[in-house]
PDB file as gemmi writes it, atoms N, CA and C in Angstrom:
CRYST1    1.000    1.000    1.000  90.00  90.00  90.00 P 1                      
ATOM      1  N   UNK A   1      26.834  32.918   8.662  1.00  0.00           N  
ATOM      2  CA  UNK A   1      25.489  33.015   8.123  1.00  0.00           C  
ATOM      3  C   UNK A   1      25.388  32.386   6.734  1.00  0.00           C  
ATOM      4  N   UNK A   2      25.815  32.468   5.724  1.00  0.00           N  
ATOM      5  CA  UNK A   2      26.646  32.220   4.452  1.00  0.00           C  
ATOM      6  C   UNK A   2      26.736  30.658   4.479  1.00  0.00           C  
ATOM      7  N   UNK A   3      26.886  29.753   5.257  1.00  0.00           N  
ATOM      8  CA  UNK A   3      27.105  28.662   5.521  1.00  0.00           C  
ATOM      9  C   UNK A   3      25.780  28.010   5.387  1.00  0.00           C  
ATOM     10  N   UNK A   4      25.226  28.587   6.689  1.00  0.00           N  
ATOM     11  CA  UNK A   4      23.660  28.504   7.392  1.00  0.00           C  
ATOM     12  C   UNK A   4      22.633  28.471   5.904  1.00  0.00           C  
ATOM     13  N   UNK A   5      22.896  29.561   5.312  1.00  0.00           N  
ATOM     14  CA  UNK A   5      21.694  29.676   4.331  1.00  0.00           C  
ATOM     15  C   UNK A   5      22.220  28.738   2.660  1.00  0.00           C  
ATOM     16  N   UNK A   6      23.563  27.967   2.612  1.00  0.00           N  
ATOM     17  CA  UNK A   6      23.396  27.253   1.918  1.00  0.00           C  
ATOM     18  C   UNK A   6      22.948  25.911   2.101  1.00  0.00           C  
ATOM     19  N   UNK A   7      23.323  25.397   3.381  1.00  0.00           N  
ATOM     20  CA  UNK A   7      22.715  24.260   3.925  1.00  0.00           C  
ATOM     21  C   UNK A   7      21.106  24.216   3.915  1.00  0.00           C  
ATOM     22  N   UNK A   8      20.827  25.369   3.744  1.00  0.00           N  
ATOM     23  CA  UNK A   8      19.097  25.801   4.215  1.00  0.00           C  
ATOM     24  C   UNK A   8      19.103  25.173   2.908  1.00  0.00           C  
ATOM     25  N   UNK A   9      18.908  25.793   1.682  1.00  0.00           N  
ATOM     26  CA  UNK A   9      18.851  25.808   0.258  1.00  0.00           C  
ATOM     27  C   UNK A   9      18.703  24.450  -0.283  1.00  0.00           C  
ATOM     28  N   UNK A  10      20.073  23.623  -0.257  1.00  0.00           N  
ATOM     29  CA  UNK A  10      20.472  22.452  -0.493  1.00  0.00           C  
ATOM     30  C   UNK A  10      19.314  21.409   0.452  1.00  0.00           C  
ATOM     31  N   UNK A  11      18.992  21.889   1.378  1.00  0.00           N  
ATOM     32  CA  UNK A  11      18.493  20.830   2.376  1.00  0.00           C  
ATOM     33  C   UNK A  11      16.608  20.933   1.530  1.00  0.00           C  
ATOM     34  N   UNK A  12      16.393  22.217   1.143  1.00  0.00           N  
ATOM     35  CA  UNK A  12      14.946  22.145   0.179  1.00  0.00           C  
ATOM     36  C   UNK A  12      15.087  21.818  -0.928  1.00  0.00           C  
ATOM     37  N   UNK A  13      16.346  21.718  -1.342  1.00  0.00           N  
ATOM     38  CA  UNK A  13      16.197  20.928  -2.950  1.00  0.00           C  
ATOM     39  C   UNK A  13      16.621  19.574  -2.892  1.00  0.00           C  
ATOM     40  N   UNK A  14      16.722  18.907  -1.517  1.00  0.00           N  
ATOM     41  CA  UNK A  14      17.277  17.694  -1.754  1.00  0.00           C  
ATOM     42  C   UNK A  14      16.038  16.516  -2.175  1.00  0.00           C  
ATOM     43  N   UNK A  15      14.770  16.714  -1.472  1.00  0.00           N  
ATOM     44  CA  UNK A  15      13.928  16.046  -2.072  1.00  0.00           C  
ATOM     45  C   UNK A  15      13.228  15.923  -3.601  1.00  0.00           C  
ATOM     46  N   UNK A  16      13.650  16.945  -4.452  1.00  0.00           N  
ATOM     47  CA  UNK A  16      13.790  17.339  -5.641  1.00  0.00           C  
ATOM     48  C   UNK A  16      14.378  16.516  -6.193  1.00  0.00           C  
ATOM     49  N   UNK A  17      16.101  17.029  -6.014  1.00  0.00           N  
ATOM     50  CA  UNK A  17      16.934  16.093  -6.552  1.00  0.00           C  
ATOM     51  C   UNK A  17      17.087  14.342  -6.317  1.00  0.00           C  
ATOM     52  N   UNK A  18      16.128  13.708  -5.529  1.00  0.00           N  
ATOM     53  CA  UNK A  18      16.113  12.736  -4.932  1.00  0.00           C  
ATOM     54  C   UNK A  18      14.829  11.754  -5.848  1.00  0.00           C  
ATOM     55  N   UNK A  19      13.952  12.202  -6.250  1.00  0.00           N  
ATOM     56  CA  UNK A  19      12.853  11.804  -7.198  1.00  0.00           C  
ATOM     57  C   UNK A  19      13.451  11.281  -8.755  1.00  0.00           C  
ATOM     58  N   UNK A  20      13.056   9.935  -8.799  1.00  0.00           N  
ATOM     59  CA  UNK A  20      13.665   9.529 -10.135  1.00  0.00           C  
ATOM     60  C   UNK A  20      13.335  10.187 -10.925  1.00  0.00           C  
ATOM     61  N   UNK A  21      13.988  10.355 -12.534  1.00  0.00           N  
ATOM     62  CA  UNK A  21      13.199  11.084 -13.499  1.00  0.00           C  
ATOM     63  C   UNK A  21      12.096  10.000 -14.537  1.00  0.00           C  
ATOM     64  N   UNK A  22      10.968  10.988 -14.818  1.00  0.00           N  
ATOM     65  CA  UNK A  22      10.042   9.774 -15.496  1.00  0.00           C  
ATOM     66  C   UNK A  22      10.536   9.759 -16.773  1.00  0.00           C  
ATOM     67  N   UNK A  23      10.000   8.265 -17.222  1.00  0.00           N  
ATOM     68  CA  UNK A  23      10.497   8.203 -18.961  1.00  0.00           C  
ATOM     69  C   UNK A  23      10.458   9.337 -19.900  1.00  0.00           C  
ATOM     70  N   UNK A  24      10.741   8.694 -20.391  1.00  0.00           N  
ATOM     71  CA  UNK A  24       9.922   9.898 -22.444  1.00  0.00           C  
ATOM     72  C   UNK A  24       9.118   9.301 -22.707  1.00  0.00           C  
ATOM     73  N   UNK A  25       8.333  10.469 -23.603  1.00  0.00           N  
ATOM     74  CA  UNK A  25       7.129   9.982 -23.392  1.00  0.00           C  
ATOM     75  C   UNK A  25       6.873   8.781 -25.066  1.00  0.00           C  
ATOM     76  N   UNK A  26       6.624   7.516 -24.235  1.00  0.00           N  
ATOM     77  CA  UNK A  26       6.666   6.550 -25.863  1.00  0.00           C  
ATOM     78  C   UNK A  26       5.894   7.263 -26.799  1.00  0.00           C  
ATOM     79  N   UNK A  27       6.744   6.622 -27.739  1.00  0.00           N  
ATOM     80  CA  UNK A  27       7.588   6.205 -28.408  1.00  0.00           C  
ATOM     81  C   UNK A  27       9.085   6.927 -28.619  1.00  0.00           C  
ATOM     82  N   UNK A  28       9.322   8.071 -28.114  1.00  0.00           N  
ATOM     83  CA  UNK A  28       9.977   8.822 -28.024  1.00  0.00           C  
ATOM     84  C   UNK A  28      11.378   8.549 -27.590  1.00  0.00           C  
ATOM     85  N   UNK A  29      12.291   9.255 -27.554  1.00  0.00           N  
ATOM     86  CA  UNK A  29      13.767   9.052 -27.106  1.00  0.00           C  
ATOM     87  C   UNK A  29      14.213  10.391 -26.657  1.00  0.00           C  
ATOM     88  N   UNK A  30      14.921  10.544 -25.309  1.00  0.00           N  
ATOM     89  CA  UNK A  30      15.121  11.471 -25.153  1.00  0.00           C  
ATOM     90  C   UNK A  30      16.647  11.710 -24.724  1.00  0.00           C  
ATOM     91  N   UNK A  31      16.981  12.478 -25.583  1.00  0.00           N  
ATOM     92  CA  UNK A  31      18.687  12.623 -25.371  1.00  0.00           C  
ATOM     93  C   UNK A  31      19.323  13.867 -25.834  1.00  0.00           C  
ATOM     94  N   UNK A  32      19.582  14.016 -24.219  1.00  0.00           N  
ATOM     95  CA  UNK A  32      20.077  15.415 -23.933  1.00  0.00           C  
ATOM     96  C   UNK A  32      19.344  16.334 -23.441  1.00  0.00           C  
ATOM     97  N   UNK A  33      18.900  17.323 -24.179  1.00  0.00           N  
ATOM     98  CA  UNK A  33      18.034  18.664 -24.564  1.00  0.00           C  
ATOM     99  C   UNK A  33      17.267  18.288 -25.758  1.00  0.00           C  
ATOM    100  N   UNK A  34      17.355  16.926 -26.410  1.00  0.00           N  
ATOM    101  CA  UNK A  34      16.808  16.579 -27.893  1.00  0.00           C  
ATOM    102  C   UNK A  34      15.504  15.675 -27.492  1.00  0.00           C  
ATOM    103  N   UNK A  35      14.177  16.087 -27.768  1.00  0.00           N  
ATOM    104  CA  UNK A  35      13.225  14.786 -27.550  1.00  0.00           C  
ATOM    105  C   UNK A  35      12.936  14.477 -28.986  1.00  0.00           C  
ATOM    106  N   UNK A  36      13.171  13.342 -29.502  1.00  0.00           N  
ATOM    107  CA  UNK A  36      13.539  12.643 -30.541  1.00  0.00           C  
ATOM    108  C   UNK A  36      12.358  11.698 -31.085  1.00  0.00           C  
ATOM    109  N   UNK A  37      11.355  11.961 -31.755  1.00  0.00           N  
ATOM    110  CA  UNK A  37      10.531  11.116 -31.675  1.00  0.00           C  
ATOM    111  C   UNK A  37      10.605  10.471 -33.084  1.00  0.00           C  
ATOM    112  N   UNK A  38      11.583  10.926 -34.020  1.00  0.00           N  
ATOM    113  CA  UNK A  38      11.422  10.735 -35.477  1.00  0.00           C  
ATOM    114  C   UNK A  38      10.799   9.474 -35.871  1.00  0.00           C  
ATOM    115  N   UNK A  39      10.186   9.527 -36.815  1.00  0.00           N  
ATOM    116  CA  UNK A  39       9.615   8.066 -37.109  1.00  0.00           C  
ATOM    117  C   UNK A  39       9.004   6.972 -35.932  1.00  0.00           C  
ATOM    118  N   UNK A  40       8.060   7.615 -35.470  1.00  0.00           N  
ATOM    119  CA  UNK A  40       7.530   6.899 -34.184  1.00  0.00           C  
ATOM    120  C   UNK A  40       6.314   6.896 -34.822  1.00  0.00           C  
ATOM    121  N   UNK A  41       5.489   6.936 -36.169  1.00  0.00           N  
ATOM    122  CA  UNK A  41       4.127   7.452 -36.166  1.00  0.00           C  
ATOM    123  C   UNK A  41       3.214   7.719 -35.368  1.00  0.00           C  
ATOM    124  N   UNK A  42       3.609   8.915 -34.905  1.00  0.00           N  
ATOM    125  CA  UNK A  42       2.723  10.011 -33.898  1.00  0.00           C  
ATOM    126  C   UNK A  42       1.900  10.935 -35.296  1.00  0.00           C  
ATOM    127  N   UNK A  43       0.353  10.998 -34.206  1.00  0.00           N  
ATOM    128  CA  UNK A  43      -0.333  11.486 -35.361  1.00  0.00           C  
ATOM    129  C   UNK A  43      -0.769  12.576 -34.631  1.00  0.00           C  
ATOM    130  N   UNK A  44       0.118  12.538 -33.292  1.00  0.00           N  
ATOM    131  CA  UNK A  44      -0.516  13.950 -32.456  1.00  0.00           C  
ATOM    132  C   UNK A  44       1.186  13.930 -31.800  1.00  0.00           C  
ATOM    133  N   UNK A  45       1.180  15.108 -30.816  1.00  0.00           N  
ATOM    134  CA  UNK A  45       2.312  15.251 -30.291  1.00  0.00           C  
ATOM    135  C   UNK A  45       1.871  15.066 -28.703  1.00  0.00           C  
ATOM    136  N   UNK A  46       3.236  14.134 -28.475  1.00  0.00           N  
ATOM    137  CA  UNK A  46       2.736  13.372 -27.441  1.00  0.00           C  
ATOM    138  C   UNK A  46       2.825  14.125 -26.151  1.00  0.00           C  
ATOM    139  N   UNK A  47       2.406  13.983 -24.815  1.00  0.00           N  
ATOM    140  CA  UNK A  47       1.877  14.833 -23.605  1.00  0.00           C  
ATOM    141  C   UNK A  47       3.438  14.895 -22.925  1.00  0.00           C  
ATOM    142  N   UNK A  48       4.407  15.652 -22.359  1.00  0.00           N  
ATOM    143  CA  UNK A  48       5.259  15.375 -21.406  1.00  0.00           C  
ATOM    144  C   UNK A  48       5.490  15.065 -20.243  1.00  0.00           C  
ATOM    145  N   UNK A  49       5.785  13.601 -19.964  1.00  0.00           N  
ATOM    146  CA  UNK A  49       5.792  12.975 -19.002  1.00  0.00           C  
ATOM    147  C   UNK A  49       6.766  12.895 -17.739  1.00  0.00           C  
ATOM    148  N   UNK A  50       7.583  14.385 -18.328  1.00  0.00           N  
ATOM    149  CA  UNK A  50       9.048  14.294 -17.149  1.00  0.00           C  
ATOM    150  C   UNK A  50       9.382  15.821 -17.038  1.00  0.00           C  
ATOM    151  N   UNK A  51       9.717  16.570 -15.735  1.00  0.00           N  
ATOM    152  CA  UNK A  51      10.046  17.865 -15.913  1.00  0.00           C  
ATOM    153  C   UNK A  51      11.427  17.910 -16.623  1.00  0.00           C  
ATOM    154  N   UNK A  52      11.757  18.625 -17.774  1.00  0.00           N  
ATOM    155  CA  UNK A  52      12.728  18.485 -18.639  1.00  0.00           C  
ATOM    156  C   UNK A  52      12.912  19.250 -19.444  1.00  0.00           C  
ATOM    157  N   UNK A  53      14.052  20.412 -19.675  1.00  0.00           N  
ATOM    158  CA  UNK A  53      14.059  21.354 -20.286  1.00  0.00           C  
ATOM    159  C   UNK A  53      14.282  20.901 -21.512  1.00  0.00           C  
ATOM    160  N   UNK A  54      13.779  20.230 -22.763  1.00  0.00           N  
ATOM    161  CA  UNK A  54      14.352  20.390 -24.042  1.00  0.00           C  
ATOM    162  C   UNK A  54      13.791  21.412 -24.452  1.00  0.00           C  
ATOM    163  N   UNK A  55      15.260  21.371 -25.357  1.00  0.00           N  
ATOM    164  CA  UNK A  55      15.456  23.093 -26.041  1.00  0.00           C  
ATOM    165  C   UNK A  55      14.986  22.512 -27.510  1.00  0.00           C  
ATOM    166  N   UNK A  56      14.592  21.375 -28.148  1.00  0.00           N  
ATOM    167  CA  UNK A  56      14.422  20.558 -29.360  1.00  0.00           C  
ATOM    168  C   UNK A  56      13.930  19.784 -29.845  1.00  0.00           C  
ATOM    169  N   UNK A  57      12.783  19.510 -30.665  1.00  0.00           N  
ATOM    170  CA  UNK A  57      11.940  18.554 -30.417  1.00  0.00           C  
ATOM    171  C   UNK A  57      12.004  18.166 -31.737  1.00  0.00           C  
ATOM    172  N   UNK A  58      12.196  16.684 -31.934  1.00  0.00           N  
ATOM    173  CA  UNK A  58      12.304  16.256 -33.708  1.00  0.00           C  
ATOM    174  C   UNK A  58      10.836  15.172 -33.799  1.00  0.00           C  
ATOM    175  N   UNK A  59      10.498  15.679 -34.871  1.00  0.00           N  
ATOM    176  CA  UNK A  59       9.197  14.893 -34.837  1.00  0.00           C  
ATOM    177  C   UNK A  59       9.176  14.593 -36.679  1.00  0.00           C  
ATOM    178  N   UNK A  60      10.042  14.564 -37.291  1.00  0.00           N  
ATOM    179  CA  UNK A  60      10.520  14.479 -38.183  1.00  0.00           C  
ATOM    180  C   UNK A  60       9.652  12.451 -38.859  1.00  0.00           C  
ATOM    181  N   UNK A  61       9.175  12.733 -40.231  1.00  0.00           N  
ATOM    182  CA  UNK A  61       8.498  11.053 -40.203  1.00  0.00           C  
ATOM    183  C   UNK A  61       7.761  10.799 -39.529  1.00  0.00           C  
ATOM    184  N   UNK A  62       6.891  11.493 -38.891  1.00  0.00           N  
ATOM    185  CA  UNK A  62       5.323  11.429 -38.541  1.00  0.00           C  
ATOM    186  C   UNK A  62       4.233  11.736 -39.277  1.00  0.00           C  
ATOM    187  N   UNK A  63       2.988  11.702 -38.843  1.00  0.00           N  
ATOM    188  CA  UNK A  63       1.677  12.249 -39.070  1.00  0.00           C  
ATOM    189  C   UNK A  63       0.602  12.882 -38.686  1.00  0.00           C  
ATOM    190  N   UNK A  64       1.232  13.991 -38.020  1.00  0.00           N  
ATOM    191  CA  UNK A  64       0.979  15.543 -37.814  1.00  0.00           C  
ATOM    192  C   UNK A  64       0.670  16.037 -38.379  1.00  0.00           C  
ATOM    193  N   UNK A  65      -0.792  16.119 -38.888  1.00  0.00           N  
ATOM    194  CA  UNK A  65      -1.185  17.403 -39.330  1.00  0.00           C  
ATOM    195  C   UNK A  65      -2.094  18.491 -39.071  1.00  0.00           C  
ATOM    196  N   UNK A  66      -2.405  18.625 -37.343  1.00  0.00           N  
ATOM    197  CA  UNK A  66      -2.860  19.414 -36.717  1.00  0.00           C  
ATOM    198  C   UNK A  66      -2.546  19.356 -35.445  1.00  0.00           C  
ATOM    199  N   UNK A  67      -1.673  20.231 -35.149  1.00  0.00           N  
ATOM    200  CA  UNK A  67      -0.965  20.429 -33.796  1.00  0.00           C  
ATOM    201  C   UNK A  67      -1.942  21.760 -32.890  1.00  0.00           C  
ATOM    202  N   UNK A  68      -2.744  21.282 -32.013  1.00  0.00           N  
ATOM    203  CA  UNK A  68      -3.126  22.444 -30.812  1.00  0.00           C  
ATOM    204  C   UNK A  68      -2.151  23.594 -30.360  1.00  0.00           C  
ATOM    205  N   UNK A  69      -2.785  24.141 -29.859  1.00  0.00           N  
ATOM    206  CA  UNK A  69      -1.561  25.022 -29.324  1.00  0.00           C  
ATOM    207  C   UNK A  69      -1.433  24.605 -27.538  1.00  0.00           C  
ATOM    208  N   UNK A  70      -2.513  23.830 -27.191  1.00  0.00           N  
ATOM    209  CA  UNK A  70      -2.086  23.333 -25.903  1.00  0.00           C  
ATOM    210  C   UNK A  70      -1.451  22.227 -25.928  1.00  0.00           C  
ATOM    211  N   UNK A  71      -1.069  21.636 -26.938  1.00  0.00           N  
ATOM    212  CA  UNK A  71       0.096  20.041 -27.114  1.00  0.00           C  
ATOM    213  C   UNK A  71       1.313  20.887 -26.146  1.00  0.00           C  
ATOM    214  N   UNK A  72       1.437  22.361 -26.653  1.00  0.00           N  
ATOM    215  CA  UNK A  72       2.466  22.672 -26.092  1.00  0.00           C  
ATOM    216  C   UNK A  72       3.163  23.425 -24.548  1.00  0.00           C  
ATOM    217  N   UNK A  73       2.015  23.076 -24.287  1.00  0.00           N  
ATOM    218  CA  UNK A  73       1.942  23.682 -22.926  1.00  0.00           C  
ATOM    219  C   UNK A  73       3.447  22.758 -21.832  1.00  0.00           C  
ATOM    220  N   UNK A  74       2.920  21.374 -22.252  1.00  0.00           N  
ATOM    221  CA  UNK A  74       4.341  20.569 -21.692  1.00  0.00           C  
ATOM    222  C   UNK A  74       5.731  20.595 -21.935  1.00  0.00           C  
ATOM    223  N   UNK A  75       6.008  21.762 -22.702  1.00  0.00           N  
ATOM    224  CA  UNK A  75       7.277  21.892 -24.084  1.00  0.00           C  
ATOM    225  C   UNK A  75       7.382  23.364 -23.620  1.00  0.00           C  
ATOM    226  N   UNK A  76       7.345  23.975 -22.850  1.00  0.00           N  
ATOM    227  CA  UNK A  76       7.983  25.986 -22.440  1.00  0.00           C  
ATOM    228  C   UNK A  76       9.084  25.877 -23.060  1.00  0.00           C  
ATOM    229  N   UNK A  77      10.078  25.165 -23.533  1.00  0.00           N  
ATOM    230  CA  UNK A  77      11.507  25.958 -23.145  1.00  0.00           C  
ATOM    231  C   UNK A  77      11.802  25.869 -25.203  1.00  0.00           C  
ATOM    232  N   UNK A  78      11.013  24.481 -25.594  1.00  0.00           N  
ATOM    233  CA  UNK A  78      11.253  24.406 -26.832  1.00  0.00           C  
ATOM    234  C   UNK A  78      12.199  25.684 -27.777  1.00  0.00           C  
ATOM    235  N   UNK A  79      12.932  25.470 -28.302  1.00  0.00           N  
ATOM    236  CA  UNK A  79      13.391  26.904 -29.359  1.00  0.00           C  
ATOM    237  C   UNK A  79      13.461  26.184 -30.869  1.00  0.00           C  
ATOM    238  N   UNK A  80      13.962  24.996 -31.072  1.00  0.00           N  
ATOM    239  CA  UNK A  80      13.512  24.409 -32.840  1.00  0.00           C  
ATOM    240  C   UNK A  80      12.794  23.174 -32.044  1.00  0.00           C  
ATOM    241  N   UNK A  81      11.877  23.300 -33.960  1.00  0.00           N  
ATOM    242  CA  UNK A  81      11.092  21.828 -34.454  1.00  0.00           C  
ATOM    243  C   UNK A  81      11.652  21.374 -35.061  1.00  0.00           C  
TER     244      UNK A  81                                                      
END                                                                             
């Protein structure tokens, strides 16, 4: 049975795992868990264009100075700015 229900499992996540991943979102760089946008002059924070857990978002050398609170709706897992 044990067998049966991992094949089950694997066989519904294979089309998942099979979907390229989409870019970052420009100007951005994304590496790792880090979405890296430093010095990109973003004057907003940009929309997320890929399912992707970063835990980190550097936005460091931009021009941000009013962030929504729905910018972040694409960003759940975020833990530092």
């Amino acid at each position: 049975m044990a067998p049966l229900l991992v094949l089950l499992v694997l066989l519904g996540l294979a089309p998942r795992l099979a979907r390229p991943l989409e870019p970052c979102p420009g100007p951005c760089r994304c590496r790792g868990y880090r979405l890296d946008c430093s010095g990109a002059a973003l004057a907003r924070v940009p929309p997320a264009t890929r399912q992707w857990t970063f835990s980190m978002l550097d936005f460091t050398g931009n021009a941000l100075s009013l962030i929504p609170p729905q910018a972040w709706k694409g960003y759940p897992w975020v833990e530092k700015l």
